[in-house]
PQR file with spaces between the fields and no chain letter, atoms N, CA, C, O and H, PARSE charges and radii, in Angstrom:
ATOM       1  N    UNK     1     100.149  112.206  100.878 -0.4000 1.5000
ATOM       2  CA   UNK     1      99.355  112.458  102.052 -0.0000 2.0000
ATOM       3  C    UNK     1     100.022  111.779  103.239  0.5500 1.7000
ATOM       4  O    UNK     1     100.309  110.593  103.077 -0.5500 1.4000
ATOM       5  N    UNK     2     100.312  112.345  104.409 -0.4000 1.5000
ATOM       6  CA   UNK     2     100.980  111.890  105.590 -0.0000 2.0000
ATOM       7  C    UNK     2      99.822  111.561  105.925  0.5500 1.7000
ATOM       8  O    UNK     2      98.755  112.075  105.591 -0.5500 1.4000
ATOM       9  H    UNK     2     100.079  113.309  104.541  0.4000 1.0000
ATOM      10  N    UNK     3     100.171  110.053  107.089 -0.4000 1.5000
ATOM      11  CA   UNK     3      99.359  109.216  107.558 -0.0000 2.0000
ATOM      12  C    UNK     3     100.397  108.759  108.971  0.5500 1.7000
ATOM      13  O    UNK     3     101.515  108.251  109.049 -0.5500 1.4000
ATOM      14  H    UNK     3     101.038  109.635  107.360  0.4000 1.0000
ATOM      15  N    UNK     4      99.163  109.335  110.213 -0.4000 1.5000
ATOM      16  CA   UNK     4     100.047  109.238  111.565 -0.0000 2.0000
ATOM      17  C    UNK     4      99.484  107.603  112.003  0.5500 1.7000
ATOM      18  O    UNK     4      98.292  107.394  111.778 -0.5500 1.4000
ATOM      19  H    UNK     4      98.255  109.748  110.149  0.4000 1.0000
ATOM      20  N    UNK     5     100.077  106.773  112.446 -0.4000 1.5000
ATOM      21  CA   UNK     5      99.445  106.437  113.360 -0.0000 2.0000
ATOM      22  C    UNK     5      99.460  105.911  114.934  0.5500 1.7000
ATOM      23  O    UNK     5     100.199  105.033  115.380 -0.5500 1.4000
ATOM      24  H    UNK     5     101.045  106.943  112.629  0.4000 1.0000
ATOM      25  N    UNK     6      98.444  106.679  115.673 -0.4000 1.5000
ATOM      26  CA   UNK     6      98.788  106.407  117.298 -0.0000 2.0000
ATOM      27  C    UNK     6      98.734  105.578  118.066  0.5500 1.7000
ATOM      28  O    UNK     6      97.655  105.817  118.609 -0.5500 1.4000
ATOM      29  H    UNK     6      97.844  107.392  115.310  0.4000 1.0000
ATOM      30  N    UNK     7      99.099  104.806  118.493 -0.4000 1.5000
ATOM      31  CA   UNK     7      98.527  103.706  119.217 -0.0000 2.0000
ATOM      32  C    UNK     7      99.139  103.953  121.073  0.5500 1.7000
ATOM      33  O    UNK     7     100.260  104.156  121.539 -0.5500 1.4000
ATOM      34  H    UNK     7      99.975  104.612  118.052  0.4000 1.0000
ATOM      35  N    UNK     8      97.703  103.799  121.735 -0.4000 1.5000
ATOM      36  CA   UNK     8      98.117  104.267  123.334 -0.0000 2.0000
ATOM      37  C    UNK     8      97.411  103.300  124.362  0.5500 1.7000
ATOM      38  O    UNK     8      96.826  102.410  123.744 -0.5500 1.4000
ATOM      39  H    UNK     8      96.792  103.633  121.356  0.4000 1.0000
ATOM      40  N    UNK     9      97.303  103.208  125.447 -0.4000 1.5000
ATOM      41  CA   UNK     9      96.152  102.126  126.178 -0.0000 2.0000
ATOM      42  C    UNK     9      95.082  103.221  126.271  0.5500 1.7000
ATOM      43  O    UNK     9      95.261  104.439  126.256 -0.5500 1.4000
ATOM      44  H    UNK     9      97.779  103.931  125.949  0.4000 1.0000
ATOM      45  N    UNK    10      93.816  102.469  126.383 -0.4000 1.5000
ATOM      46  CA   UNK    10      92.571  102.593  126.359 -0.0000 2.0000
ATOM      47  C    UNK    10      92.623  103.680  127.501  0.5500 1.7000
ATOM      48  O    UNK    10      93.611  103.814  128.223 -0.5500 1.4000
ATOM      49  H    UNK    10      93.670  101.480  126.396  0.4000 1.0000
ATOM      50  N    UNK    11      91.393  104.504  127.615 -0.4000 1.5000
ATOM      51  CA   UNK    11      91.124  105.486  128.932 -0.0000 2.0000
ATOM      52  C    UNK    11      91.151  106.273  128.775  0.5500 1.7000
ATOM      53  O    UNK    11      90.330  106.834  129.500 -0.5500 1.4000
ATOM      54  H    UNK    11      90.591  104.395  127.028  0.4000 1.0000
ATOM      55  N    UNK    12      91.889  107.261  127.874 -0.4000 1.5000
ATOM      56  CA   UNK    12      91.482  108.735  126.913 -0.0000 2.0000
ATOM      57  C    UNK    12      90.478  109.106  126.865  0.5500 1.7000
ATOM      58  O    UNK    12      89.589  108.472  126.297 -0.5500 1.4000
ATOM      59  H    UNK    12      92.555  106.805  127.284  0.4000 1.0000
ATOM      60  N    UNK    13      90.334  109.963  127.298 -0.4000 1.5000
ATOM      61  CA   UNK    13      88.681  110.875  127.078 -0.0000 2.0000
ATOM      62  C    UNK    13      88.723  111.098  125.055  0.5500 1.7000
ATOM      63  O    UNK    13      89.649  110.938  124.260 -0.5500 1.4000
ATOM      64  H    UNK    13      91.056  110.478  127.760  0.4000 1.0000
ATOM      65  N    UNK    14      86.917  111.619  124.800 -0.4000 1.5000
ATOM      66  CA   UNK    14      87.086  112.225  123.405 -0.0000 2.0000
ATOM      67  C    UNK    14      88.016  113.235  123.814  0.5500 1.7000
ATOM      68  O    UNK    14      89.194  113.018  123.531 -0.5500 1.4000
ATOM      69  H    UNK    14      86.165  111.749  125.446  0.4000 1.0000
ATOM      70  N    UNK    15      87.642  114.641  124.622 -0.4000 1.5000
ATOM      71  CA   UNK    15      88.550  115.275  124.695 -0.0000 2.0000
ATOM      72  C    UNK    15      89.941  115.202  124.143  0.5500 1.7000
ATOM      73  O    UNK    15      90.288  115.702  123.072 -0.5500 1.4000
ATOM      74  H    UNK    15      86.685  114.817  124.852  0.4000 1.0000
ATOM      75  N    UNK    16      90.677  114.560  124.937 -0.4000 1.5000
ATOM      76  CA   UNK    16      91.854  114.203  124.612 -0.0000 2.0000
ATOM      77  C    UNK    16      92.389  113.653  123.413  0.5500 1.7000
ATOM      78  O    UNK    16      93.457  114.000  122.910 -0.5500 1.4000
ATOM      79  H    UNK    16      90.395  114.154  125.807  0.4000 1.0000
ATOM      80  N    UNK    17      91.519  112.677  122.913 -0.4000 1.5000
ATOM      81  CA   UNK    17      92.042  112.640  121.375 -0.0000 2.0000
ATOM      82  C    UNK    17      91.641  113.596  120.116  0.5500 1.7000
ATOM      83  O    UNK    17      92.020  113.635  118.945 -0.5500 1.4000
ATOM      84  H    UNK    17      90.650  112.396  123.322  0.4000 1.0000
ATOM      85  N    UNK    18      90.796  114.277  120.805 -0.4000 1.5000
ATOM      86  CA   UNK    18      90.382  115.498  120.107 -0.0000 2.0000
ATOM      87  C    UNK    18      91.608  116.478  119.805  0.5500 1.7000
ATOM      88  O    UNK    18      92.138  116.902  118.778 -0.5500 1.4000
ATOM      89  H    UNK    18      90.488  114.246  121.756  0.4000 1.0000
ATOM      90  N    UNK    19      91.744  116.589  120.727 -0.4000 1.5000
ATOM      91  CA   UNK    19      93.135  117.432  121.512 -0.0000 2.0000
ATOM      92  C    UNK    19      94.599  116.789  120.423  0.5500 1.7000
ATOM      93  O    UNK    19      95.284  117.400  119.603 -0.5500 1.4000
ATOM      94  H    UNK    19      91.314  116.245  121.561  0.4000 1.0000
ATOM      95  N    UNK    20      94.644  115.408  120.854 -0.4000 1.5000
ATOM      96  CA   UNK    20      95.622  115.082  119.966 -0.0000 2.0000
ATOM      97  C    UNK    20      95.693  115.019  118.168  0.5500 1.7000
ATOM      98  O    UNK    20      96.562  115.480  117.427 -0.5500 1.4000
ATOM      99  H    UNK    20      94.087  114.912  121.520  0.4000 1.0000
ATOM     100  N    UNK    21      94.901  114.548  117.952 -0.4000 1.5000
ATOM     101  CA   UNK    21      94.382  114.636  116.687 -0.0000 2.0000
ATOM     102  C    UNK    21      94.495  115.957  115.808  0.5500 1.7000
ATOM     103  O    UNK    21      94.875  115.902  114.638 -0.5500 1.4000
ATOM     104  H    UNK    21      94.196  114.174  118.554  0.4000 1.0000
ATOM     105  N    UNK    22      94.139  117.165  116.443 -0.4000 1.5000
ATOM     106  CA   UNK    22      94.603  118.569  116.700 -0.0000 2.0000
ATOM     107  C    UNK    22      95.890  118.522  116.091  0.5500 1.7000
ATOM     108  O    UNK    22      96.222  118.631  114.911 -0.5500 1.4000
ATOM     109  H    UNK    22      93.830  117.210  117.393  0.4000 1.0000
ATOM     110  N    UNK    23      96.541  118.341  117.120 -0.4000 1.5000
ATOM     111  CA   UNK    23      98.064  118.906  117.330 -0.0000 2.0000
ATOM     112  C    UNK    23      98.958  118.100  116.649  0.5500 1.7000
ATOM     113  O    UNK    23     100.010  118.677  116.373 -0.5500 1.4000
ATOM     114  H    UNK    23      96.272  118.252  118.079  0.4000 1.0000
ATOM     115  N    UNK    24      98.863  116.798  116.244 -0.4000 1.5000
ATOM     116  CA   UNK    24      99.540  116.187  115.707 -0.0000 2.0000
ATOM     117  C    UNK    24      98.748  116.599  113.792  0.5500 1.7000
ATOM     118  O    UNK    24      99.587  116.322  112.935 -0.5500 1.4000
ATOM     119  H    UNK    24      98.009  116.329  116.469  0.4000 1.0000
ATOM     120  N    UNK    25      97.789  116.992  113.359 -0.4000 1.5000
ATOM     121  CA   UNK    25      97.951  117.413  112.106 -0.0000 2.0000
ATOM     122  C    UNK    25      98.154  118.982  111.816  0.5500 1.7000
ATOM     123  O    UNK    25      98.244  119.492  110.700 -0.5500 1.4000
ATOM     124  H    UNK    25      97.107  117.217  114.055  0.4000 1.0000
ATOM     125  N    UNK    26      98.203  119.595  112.976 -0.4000 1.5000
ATOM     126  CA   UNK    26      98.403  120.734  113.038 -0.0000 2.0000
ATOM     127  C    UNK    26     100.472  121.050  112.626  0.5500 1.7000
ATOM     128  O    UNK    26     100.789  121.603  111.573 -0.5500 1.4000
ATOM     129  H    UNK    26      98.130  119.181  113.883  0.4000 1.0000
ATOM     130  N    UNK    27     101.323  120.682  113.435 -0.4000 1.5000
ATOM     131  CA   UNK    27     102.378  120.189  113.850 -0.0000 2.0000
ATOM     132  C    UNK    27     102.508  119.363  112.079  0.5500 1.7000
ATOM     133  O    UNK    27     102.900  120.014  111.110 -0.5500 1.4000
ATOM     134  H    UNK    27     101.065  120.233  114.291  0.4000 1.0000
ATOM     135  N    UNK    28     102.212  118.297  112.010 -0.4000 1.5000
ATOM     136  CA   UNK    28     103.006  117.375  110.391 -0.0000 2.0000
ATOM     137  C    UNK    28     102.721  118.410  109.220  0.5500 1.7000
ATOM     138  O    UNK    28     103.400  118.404  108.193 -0.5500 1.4000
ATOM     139  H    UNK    28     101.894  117.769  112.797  0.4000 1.0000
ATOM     140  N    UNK    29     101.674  119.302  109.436 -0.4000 1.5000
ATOM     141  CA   UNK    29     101.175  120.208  108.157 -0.0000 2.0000
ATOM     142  C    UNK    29     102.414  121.397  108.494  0.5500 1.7000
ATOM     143  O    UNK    29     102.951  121.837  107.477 -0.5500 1.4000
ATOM     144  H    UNK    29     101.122  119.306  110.271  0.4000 1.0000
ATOM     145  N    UNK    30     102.713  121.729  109.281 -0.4000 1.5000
ATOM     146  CA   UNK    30     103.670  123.035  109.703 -0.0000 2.0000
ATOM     147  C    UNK    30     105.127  122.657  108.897  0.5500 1.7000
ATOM     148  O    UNK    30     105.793  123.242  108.043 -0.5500 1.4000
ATOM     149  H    UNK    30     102.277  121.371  110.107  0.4000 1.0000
ATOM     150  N    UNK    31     105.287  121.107  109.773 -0.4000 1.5000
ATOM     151  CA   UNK    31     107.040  120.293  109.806 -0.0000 2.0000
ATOM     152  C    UNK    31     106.716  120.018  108.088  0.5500 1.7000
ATOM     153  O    UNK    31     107.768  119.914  107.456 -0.5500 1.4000
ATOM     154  H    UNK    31     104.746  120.632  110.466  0.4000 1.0000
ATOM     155  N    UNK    32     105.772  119.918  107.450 -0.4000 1.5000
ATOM     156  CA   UNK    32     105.945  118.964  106.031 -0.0000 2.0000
ATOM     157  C    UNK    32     105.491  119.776  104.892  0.5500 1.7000
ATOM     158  O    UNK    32     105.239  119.439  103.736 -0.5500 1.4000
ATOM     159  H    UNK    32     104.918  120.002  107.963  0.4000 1.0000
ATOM     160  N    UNK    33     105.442  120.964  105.495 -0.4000 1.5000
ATOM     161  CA   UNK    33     104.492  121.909  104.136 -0.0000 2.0000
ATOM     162  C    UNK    33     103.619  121.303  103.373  0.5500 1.7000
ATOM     163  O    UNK    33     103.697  121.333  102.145 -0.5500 1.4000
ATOM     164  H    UNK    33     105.646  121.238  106.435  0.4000 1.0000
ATOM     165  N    UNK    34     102.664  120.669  104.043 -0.4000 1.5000
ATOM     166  CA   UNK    34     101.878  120.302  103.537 -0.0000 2.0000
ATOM     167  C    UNK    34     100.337  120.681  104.266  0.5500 1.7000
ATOM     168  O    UNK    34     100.330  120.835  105.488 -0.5500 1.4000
ATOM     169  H    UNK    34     102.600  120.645  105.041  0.4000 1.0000
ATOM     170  N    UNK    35      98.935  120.838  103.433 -0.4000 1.5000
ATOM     171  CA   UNK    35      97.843  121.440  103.970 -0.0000 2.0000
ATOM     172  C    UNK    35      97.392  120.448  104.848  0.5500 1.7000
ATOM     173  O    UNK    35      97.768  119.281  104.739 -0.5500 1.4000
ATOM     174  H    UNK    35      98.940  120.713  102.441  0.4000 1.0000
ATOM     175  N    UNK    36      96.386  120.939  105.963 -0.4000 1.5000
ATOM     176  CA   UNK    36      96.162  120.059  106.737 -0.0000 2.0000
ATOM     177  C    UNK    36      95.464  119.053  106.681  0.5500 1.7000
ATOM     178  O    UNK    36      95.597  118.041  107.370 -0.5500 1.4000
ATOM     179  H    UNK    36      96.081  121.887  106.052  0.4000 1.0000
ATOM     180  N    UNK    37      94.406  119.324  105.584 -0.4000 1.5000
ATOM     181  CA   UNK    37      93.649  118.526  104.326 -0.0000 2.0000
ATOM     182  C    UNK    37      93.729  117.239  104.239  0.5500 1.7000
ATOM     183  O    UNK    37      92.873  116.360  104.137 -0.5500 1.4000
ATOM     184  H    UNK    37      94.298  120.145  105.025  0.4000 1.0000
ATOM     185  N    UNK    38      95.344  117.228  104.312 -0.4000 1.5000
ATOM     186  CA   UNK    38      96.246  116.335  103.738 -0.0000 2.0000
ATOM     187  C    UNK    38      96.231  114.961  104.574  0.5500 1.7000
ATOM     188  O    UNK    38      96.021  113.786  104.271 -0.5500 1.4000
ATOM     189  H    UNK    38      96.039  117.942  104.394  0.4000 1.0000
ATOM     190  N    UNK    39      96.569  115.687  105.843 -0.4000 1.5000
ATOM     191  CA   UNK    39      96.781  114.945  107.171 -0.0000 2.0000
ATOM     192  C    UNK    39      96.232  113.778  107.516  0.5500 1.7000
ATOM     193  O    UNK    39      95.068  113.887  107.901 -0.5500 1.4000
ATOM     194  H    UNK    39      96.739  116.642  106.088  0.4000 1.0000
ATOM     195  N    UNK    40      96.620  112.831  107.510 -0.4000 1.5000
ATOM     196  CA   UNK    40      95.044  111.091  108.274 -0.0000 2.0000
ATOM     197  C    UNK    40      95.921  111.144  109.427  0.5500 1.7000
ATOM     198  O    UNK    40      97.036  111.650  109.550 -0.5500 1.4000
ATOM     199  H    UNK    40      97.566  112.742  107.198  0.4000 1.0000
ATOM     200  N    UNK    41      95.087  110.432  110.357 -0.4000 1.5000
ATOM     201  CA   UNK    41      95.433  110.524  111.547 -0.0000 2.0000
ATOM     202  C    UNK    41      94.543  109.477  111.356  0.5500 1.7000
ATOM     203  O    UNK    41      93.499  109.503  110.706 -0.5500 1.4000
ATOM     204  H    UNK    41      94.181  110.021  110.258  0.4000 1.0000
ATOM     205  N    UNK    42      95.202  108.233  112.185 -0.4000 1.5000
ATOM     206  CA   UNK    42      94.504  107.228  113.284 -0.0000 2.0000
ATOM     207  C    UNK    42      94.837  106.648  114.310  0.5500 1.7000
ATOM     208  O    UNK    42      95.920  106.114  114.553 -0.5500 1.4000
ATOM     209  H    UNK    42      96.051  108.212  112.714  0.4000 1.0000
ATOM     210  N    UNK    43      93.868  106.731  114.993 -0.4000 1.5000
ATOM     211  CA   UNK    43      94.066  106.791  116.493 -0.0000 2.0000
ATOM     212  C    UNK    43      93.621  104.786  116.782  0.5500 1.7000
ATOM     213  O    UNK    43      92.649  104.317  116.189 -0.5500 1.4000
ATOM     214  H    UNK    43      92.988  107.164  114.796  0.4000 1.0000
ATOM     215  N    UNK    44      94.496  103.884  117.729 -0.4000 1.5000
ATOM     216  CA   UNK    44      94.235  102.714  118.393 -0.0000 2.0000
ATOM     217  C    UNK    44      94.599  102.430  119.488  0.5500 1.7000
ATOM     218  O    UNK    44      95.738  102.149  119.863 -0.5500 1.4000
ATOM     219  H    UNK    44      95.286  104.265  118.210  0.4000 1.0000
ATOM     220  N    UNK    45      93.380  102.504  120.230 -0.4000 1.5000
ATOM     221  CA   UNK    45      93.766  102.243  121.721 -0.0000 2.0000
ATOM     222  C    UNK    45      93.534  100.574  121.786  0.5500 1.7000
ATOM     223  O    UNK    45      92.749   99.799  121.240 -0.5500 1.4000
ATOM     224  H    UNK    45      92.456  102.732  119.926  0.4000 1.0000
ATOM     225  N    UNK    46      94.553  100.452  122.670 -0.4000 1.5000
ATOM     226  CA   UNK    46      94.908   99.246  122.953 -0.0000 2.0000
ATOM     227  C    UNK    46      94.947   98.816  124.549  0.5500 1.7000
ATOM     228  O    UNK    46      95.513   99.416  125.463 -0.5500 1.4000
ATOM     229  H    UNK    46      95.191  101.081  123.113  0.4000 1.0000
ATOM     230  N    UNK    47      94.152   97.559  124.611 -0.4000 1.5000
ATOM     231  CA   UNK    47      93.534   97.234  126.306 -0.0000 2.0000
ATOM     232  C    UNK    47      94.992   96.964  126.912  0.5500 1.7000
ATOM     233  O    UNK    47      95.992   96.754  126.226 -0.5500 1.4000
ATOM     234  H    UNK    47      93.692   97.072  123.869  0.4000 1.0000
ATOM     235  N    UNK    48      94.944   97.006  128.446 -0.4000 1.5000
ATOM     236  CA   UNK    48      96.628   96.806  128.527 -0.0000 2.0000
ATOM     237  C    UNK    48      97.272   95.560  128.639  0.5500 1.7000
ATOM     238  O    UNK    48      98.464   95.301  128.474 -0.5500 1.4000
ATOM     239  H    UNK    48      94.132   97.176  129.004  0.4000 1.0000
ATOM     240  N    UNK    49      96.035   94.585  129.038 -0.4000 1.5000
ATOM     241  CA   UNK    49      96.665   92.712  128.571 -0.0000 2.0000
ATOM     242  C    UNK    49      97.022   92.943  127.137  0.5500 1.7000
ATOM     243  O    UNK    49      98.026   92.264  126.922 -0.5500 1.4000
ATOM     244  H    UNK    49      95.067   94.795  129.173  0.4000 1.0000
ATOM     245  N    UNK    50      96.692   93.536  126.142 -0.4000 1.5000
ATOM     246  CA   UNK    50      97.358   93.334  124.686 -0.0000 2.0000
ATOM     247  C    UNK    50      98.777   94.083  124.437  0.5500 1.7000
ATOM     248  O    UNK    50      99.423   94.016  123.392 -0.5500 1.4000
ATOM     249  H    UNK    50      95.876   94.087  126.317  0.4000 1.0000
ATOM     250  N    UNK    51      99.151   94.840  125.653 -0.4000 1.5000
ATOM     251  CA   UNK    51     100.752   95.440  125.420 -0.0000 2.0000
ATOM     252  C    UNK    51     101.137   95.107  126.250  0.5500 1.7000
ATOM     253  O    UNK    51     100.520   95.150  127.314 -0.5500 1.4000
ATOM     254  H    UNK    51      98.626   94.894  126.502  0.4000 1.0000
ATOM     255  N    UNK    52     102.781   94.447  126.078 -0.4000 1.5000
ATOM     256  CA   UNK    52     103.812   94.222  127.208 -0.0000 2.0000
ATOM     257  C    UNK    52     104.910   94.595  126.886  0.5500 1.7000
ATOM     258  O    UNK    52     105.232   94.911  125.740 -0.5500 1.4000
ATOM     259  H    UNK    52     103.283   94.412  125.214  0.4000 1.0000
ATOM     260  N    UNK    53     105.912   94.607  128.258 -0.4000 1.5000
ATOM     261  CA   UNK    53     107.154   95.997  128.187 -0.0000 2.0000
ATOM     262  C    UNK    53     107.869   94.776  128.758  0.5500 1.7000
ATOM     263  O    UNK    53     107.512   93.998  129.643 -0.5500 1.4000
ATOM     264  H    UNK    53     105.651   94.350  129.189  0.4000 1.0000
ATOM     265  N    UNK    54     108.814   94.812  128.121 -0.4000 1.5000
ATOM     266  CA   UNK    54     109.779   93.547  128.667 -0.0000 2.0000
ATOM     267  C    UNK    54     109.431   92.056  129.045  0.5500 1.7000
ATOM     268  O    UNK    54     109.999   91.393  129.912 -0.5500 1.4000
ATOM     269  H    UNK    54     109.104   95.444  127.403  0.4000 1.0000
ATOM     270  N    UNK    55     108.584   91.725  128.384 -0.4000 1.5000
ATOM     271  CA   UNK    55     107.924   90.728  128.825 -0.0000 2.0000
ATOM     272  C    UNK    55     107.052   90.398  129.720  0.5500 1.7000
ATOM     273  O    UNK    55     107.007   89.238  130.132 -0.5500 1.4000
ATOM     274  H    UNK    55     108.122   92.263  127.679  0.4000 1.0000
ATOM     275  N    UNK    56     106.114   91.469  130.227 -0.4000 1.5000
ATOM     276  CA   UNK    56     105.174   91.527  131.270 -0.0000 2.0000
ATOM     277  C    UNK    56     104.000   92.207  130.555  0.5500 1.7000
ATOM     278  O    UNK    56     104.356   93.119  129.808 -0.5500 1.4000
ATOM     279  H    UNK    56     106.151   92.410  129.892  0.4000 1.0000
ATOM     280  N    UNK    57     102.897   92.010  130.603 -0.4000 1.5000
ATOM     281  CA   UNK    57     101.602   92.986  130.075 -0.0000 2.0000
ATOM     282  C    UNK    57     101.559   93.815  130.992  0.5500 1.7000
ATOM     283  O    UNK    57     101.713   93.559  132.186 -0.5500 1.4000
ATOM     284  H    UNK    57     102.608   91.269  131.209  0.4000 1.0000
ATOM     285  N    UNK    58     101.240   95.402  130.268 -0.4000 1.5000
ATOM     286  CA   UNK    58     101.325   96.421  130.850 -0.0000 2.0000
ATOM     287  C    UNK    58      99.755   96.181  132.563  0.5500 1.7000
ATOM     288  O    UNK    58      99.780   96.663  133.695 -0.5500 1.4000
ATOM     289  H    UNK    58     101.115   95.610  129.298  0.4000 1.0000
ATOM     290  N    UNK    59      98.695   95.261  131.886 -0.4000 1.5000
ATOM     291  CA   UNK    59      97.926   95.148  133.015 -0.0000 2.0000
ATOM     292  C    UNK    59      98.430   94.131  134.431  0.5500 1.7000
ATOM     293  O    UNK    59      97.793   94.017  135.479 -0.5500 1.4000
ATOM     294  H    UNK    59      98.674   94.869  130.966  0.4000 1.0000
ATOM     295  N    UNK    60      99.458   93.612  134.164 -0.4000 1.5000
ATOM     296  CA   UNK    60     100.283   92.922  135.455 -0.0000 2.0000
ATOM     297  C    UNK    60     101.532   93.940  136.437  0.5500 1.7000
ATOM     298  O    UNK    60     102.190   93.729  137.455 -0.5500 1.4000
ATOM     299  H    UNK    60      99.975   93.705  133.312  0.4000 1.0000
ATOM     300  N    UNK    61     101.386   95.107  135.460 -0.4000 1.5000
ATOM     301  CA   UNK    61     102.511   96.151  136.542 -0.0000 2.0000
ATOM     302  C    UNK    61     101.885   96.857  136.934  0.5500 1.7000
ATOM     303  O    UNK    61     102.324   97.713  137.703 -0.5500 1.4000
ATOM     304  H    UNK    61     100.852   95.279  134.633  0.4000 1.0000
């Protein structure tokens, strides 16, 4: 069983991970011949003081 997992900053609508969630088991079931059944998907949004890009948290740029 393929197991995605996403991690993005917070602020995504449901929509949108609806949307992604979609397309990304839609897409690994196509690329892996495998049913979509199959697919886990988990999604972690992450606040942007908890990610930094070169040594800065993404909430200081």
């Amino acid at each position: 069983m393929p197991m995605i997992r996403a991690e993005f900053l917070t602020g995504k609508t449901q929509e949108q991970k609806r949307e992604l969630v979609e397309a990304l088991t839609r897409e690994t079931a196509r690329v892996l011949g495998v049913c979509e059944q199959s697919v886990w998907v988990m999604l972690q949004e992450v606040e942007p003081e908890n990610w930094a890009v070169a040594g800065t948290p993404l909430s200081e740029r």
